[in-house]
C-alpha positions as CSV (number, residue, x, y, z in Angstrom):
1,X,10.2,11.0,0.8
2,X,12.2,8.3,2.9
3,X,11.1,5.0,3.2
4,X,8.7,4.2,6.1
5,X,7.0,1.1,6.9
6,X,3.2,1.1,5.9
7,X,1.7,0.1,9.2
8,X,4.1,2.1,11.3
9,X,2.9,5.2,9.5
10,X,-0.6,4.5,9.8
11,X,-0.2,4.6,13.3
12,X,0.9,8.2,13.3
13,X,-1.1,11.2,13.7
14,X,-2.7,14.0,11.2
15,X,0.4,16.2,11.7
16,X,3.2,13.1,11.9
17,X,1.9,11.9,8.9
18,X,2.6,15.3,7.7
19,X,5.8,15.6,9.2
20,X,7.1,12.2,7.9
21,X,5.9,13.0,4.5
22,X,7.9,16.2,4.0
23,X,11.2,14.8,5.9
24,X,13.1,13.7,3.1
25,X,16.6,15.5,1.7
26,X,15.0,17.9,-0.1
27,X,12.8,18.9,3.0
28,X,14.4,22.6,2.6
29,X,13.8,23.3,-1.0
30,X,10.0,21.6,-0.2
31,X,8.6,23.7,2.1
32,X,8.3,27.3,0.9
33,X,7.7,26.4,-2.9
34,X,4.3,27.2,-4.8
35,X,5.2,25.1,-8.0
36,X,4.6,21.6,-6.6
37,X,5.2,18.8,-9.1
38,X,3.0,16.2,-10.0
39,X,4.9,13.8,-8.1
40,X,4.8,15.7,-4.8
41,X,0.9,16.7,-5.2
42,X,0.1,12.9,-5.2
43,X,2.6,11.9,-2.6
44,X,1.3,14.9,-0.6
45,X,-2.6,13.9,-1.4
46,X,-2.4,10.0,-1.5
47,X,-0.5,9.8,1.8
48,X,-2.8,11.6,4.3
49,X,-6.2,10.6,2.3
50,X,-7.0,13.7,0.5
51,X,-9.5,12.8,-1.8
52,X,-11.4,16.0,-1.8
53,X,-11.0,19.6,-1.7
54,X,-12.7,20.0,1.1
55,X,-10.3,17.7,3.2
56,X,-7.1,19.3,1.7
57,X,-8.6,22.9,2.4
58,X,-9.6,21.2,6.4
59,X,-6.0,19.2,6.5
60,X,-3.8,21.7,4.9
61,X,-0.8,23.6,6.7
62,X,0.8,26.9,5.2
63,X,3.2,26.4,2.7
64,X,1.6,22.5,2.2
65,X,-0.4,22.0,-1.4
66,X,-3.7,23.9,-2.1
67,X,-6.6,23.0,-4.6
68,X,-5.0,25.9,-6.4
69,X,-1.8,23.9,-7.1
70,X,-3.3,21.0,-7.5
71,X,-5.5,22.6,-10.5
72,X,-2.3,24.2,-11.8
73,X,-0.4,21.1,-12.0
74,X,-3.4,18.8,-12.9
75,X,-5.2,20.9,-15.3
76,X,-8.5,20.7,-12.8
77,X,-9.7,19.2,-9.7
78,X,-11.3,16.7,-11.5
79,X,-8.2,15.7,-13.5
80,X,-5.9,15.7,-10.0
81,X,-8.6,13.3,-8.3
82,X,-8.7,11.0,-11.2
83,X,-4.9,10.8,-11.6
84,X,-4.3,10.4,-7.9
85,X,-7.6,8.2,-6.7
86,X,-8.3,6.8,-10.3
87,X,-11.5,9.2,-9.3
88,X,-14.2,8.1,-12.4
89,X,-13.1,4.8,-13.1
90,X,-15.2,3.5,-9.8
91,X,-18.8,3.9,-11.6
92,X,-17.0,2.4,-14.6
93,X,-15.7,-0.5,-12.4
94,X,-19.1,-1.4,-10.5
95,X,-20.8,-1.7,-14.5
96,X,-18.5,-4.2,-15.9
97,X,-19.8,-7.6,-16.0
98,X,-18.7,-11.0,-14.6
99,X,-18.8,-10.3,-10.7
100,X,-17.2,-13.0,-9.3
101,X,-18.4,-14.4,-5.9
102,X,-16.2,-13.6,-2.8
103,X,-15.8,-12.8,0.5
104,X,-12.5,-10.8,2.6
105,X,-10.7,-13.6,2.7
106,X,-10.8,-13.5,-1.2
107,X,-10.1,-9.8,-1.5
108,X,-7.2,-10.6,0.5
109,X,-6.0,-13.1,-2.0
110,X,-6.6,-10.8,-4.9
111,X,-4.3,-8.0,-3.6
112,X,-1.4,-10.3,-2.6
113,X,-1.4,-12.5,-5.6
114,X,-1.9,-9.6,-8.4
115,X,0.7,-7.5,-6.4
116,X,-2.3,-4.3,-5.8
117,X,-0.6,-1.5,-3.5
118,X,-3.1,1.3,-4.7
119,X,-6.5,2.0,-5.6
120,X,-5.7,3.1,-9.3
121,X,-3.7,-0.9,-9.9
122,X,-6.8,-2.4,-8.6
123,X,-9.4,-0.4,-10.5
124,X,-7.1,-1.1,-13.7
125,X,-6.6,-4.9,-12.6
126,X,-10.8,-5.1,-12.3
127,X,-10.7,-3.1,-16.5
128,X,-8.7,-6.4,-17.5
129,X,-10.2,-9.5,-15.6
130,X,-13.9,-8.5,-13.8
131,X,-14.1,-12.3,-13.8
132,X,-11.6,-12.2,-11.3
133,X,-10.9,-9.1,-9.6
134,X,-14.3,-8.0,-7.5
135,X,-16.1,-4.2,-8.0
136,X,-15.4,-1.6,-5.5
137,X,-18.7,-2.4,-4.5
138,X,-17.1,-5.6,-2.8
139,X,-14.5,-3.5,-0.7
140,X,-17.0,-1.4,0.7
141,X,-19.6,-4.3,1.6
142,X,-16.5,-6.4,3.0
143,X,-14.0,-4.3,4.5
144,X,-15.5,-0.4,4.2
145,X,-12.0,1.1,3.0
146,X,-9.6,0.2,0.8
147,X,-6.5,0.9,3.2
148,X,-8.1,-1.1,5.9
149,X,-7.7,-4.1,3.2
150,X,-4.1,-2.8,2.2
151,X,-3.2,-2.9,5.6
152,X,-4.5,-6.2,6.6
153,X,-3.6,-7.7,3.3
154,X,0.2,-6.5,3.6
155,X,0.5,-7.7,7.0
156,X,-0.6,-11.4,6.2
157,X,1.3,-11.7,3.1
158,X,4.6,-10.9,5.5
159,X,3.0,-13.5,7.9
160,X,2.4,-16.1,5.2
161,X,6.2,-15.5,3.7
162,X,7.6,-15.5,6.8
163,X,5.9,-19.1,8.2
164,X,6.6,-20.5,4.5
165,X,10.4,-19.3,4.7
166,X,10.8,-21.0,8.3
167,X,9.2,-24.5,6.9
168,X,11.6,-24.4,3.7
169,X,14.4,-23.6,6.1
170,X,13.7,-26.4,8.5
171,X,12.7,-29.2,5.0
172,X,16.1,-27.7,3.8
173,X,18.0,-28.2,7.0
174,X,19.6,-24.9,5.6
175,X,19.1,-21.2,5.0
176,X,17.1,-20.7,1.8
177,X,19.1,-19.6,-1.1
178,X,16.6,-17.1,-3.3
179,X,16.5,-20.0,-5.8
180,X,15.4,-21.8,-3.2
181,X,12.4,-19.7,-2.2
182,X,11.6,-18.7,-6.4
183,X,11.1,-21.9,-6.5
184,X,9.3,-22.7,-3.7
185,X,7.0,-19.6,-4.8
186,X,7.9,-17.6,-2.1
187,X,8.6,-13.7,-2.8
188,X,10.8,-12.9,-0.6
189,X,12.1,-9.4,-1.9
190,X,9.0,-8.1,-1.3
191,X,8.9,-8.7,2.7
192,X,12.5,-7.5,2.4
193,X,11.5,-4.5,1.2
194,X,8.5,-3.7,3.6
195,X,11.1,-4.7,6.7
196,X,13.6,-2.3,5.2
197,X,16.1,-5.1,4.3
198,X,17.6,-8.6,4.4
199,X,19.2,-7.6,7.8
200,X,15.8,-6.8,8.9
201,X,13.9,-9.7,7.9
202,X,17.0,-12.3,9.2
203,X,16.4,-10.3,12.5
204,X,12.4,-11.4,12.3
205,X,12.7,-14.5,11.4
206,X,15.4,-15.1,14.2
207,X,13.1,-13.9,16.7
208,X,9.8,-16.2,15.2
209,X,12.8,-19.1,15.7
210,X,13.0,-18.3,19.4
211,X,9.2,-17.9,20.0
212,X,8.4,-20.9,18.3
213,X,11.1,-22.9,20.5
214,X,10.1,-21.6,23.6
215,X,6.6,-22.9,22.8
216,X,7.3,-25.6,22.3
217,X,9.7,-26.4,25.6
């Protein structure tokens, strides 16, 4: 699948989504083809929120995945929701002890500063340190869905990085070198890689420049 920026394909439709997911370079040998891999089964499911069979039978296209290939690559249903969604570990997640207090702002902070992208790292994260990562029982009490926490937490860690990289560049008087932001402790190949690239990102930060200067006259 090529690269497309989270939020950007959020904003798409049912059948964009789809479209996007299948428009890679192997787009031809894709379509058509009953023995879907692991690989493209979770892409496939993950992407467009498939977390039943009942949505994939609903969502599904011809030629696009069925809960038949997803039994024949997983072993069962069962097996394909708990490799893809991590489907089992929840219950196992809201028993363990050493619920920390918190709030969304904190949930925020969890997924930026432990580096979470998908359910299954933070349902893993919460097996090693329930003293700090929350149950999923926080996520639903504070923001309802996971993605809507992905999605929010992604766009303020590019915020915070991009404010932090301005203030080092103006303390500097200078562009930051990457020493300069490792050790300033800010992770700046990550933003790079959500704008798609460090001609990208000096774009952005170009145009924050401007906005901020015409504020201020």
């Amino acid at each position: 699948m090529a690269h497309y920026r989270l939020n950007d394909f959020l904003k798409l439709s049912p059948e964009e989504r789809r479209q996007k997911t299948f428009s890679n370079v192997n787009e031809k040998r894709f379509y058509g083809k009953r023995n879907f891999s692991k690989e493209e089964i979770t892409t496939y499911l993950t992407l467009n929120e498939l977390d039943s069979s009942r949505k994939l039978v609903d969502f599904r296209k011809d030629n696009e995945p069925t809960v038949y290939d997803c039994v024949k690559a997983f072993g069962s249903w069962k097996e394909t929701k708990r490799e893809v969604f991590g489907s089992g570990l929840g219950d196992m997640d809201d028993m363990l002890n050493g619920e920390p207090e918190c709030d969304a702002e904190y949930l925020v902070k969890v997924i930026i500063e432990n580096n979470l992208s998908t359910w299954r790292e933070y349902l893993e994260a919460r097996k090693k340190r329930p003293d700090i990562i929350p149950s999923s029982h926080q996520i639903r009490k504070n923001w309802k869905r996971f993605s809507d926490l992905i999605n929010f937490a992604e766009a303020y860690s590019i915020k915070h990085v991009a404010v932090s990289f301005l203030v080092l560049k103006r303390k500097l008087g200078r562009i930051p070198t990457k020493k300069d932001c490792e050790e300033a402790g800010i992770n700046l190949e990550r933003v790079m890689e959500t704008f798609g690239g460090k001609r990208e990102f000096d774009t952005f930060i170009k145009n924050m420049e401007l906005i901020q200067n015409a504020i201020k006259e």
